[in-house]
C-alpha positions as a Markdown table, in Angstrom:
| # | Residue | x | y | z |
|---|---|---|---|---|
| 1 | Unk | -16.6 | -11.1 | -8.8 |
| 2 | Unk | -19.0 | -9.0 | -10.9 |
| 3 | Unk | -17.9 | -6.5 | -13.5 |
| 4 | Unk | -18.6 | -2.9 | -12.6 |
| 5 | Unk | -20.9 | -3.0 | -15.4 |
| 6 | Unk | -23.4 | -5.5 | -13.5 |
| 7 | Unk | -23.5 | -4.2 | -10.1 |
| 8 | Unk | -24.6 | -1.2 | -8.5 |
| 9 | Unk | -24.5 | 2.2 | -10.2 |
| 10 | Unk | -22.2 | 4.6 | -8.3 |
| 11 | Unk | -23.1 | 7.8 | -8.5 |
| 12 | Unk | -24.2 | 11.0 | -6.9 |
| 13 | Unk | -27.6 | 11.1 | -7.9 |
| 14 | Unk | -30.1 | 10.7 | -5.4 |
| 15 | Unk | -31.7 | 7.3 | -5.7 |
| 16 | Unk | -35.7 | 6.3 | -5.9 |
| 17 | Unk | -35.8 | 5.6 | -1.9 |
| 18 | Unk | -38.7 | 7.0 | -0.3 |
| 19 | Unk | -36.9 | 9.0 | 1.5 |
| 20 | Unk | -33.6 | 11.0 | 2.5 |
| 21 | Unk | -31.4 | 11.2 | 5.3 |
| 22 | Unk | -30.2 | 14.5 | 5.5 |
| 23 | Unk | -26.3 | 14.1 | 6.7 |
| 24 | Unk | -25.0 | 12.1 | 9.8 |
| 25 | Unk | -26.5 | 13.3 | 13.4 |
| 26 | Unk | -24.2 | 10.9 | 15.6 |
| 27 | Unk | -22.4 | 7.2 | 15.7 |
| 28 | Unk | -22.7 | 5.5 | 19.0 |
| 29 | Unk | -19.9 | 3.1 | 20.4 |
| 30 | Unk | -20.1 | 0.2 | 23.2 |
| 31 | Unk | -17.0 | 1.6 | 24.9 |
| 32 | Unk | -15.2 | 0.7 | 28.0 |
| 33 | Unk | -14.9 | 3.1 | 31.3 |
| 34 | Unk | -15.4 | 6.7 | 31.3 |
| 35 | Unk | -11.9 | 7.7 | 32.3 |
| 36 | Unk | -10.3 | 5.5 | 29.5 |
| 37 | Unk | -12.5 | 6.7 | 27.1 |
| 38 | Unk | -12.5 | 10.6 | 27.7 |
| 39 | Unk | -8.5 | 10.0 | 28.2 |
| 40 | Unk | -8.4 | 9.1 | 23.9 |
| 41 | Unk | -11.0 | 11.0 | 22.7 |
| 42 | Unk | -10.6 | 14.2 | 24.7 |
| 43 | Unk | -7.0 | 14.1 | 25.8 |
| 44 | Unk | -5.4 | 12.4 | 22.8 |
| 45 | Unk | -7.7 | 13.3 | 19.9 |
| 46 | Unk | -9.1 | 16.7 | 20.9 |
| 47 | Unk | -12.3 | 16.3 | 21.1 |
| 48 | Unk | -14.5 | 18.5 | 23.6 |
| 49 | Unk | -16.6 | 16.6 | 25.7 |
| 50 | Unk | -20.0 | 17.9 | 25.4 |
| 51 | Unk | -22.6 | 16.0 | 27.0 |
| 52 | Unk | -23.2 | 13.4 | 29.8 |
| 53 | Unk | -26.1 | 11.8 | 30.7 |
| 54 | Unk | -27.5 | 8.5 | 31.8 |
| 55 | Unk | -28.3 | 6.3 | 28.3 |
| 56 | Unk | -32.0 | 6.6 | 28.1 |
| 57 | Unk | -32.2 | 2.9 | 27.5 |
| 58 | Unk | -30.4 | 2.0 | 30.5 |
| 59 | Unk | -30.0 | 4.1 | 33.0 |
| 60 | Unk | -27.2 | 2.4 | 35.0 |
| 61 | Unk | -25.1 | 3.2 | 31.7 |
| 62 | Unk | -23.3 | 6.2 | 31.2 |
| 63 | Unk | -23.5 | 8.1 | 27.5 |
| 64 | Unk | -21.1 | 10.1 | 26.7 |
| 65 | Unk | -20.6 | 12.8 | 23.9 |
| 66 | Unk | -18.2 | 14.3 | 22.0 |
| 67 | Unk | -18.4 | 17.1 | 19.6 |
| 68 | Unk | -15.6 | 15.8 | 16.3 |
| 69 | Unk | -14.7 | 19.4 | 15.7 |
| 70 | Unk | -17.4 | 20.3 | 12.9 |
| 71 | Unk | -20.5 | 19.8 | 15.4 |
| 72 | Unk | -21.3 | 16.0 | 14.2 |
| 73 | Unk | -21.5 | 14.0 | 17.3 |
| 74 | Unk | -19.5 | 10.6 | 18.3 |
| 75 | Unk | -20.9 | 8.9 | 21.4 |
| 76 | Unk | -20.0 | 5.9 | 24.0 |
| 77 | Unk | -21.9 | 4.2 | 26.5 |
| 78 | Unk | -19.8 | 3.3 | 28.9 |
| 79 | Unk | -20.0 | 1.7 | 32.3 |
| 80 | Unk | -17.2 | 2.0 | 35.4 |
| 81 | Unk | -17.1 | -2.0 | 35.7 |
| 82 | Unk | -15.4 | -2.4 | 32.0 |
| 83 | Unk | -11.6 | -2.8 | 31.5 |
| 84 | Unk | -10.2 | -1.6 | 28.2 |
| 85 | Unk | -9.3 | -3.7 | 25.3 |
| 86 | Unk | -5.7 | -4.5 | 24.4 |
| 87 | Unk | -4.7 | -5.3 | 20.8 |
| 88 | Unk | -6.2 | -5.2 | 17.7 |
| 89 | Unk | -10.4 | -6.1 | 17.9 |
| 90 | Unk | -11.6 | -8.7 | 15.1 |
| 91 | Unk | -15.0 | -7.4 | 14.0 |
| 92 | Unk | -17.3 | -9.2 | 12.6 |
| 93 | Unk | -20.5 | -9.0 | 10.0 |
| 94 | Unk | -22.3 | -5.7 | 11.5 |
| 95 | Unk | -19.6 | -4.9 | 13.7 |
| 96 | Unk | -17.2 | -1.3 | 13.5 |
| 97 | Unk | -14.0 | -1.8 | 11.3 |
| 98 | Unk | -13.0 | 1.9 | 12.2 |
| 99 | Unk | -13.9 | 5.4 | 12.9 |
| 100 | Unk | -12.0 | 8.1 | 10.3 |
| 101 | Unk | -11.8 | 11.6 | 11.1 |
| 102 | Unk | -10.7 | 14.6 | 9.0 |
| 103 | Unk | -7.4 | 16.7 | 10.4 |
| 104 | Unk | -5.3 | 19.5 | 8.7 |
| 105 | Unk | -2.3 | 19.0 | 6.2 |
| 106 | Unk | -0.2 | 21.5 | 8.1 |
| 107 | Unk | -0.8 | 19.8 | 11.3 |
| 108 | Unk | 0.2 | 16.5 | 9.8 |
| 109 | Unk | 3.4 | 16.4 | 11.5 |
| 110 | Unk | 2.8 | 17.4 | 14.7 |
| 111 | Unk | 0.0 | 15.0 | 15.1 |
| 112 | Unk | 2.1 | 12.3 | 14.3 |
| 113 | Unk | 5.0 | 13.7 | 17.5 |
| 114 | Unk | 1.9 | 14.3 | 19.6 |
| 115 | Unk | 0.9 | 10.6 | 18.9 |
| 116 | Unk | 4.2 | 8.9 | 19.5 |
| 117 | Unk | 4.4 | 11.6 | 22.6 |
| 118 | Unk | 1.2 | 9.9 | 24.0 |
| 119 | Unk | 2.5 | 6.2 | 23.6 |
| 120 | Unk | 0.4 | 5.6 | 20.5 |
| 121 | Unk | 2.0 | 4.0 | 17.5 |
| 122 | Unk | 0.6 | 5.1 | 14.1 |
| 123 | Unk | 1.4 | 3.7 | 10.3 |
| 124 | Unk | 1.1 | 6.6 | 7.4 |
| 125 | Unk | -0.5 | 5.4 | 4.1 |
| 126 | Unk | -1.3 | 7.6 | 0.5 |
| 127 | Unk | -5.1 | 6.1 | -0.2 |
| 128 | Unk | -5.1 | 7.8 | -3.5 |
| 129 | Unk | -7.7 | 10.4 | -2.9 |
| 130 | Unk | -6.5 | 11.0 | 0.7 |
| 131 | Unk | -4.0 | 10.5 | 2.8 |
| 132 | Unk | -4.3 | 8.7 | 6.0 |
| 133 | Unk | -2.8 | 8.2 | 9.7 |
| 134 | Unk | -3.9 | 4.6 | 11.0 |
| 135 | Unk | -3.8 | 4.4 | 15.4 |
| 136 | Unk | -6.0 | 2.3 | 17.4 |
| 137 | Unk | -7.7 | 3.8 | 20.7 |
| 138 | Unk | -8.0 | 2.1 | 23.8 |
| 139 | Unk | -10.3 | -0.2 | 23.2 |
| 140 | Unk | -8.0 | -1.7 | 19.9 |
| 141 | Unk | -10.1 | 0.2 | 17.6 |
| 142 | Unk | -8.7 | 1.2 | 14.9 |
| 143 | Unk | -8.5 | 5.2 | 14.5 |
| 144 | Unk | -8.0 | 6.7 | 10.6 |
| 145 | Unk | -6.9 | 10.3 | 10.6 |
| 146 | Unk | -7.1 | 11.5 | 7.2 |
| 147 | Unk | -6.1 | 14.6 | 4.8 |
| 148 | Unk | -7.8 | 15.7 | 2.2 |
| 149 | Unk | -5.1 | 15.9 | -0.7 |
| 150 | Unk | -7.8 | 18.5 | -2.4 |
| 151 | Unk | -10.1 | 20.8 | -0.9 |
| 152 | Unk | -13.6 | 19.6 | -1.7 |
| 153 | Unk | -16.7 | 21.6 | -0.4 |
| 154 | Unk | -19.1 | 19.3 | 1.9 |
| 155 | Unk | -21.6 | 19.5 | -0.2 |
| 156 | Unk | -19.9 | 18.4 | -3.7 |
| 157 | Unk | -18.1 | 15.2 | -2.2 |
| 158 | Unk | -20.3 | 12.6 | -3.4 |
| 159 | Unk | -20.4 | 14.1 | -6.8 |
| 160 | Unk | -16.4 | 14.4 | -6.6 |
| 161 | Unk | -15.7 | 10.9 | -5.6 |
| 162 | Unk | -18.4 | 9.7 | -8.0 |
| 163 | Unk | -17.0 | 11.3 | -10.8 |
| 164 | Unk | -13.2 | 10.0 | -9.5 |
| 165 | Unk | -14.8 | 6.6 | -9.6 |
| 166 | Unk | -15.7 | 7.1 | -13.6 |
| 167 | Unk | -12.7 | 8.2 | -14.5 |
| 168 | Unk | -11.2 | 5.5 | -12.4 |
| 169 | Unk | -13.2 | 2.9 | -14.0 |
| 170 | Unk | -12.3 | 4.1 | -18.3 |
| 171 | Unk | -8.8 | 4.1 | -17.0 |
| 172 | Unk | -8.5 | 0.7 | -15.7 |
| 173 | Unk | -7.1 | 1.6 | -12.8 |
| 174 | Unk | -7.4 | -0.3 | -9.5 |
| 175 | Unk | -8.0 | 2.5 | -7.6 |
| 176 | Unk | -8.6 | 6.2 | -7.6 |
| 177 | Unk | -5.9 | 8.3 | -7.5 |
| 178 | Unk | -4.4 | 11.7 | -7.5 |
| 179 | Unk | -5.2 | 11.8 | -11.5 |
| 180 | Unk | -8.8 | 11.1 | -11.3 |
| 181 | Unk | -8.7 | 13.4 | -8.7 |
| 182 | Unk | -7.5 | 16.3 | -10.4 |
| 183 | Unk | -9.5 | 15.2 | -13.6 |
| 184 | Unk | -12.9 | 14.8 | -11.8 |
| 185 | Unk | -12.4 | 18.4 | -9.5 |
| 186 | Unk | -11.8 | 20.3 | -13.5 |
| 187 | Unk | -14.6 | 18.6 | -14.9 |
| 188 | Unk | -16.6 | 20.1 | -12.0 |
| 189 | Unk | -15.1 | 23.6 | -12.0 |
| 190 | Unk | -13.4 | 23.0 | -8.7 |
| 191 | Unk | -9.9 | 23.9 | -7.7 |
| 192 | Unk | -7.1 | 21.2 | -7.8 |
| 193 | Unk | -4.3 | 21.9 | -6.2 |
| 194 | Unk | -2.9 | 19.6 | -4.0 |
| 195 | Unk | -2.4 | 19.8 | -0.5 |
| 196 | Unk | 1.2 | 19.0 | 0.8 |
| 197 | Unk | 1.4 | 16.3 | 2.6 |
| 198 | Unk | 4.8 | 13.5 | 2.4 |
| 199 | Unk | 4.9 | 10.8 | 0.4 |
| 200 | Unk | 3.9 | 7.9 | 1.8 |
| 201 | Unk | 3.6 | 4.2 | 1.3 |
| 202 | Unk | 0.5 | 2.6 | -0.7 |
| 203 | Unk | -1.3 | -0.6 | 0.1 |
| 204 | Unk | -2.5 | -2.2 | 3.4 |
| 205 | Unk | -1.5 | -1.8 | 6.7 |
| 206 | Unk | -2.5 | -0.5 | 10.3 |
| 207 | Unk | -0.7 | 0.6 | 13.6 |
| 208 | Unk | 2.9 | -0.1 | 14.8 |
């Protein structure tokens, strides 16, 4: 494996492309049925369902979108004729590993009643500068629900978690955590104070 030294530069400067997306319009999803589909999304995970129509590609498919709760978009093409998945899906080169979406500290908890409540089992995991819920959906994809541990404006992110990675980098340490964290958000004149959220374990894992 290289050294950090020789491979790509992280950092939040913009590079030399010639050109620049402007932030993330909408992900689309192979998914299964309709009903299964708006039952997990919509039902489970609270999403409003904002827009059907027939995929413009095909029209015998049927598209489905749903708003995540900050207006960026998550969609599904879908078709009555397709069962659900069960179990865990094995992805390969190209393929979706999982979908993460943001959720409150101080709904933590009740999330993770509502989940068991719904028949979904969920593992719990500190990711150093998060903390995250793992589920799958009902297709066996996995789901990542994840707290921020810091507040961090939208639009200072990159430079956050670029910064983190330094730090992370002249420490030595594996990976970042709460100290570059804290470290990287002072550099930048940003609060630090961390949300509360339970300790948790570290390392690798997914669902029950």
């Amino acid at each position: 494996m290289s050294s950090d030294d020789e491979r790509a530069p992280v950092t939040a400067d913009r590079p030399d492309s010639a050109f620049h997306v402007t932030g993330t319009d909408h992900v689309t999803l192979i998914g299964s049925n309709e009903a299964d589909t708006i039952e997990f999304y919509r039902d489970v995970l609270g999403m409003s369902l904002v827009l059907r129509q027939p995929n413009l590609d095909a029209p015998d498919v049927t598209h489905l979108f749903f708003d995540t709760g900050d207006g960026r978009i998550l969609t599904f093409f879908v078709e009555d004729n397709r069962d659900s998945h069960e179990g865990p899906q094995r992805v390969g080169v190209g393929g979706v590993h999982h979908l993460a979406f943001q959720i409150e500290a101080g709904e933590l908890e009740e999330i993770k009643e509502s989940l068991r409540a719904d028949g979904y089992g969920y593992s719990e995991f500190d990711r150093g500068a998060f903390h995250s819920l793992y589920t799958r959906d009902h297709n066996g994809l996995t789901i990542e629900l994840v707290v921020d541990k810091y507040e961090i404006p939208d639009d200072r992110r990159g430079e956050v978690l670029a910064l983190a990675q330094a730090k992370r980098v002249d420490a030595g340490a594996e990976y970042v955590d709460d100290e570059q964290m804290q470290a990287a958000l002072e550099e930048l004149g940003l609060p630090a104070e961390r949300a509360d959220v339970p300790d948790a374990a570290t390392g690798t894992g997914i669902s029950e």
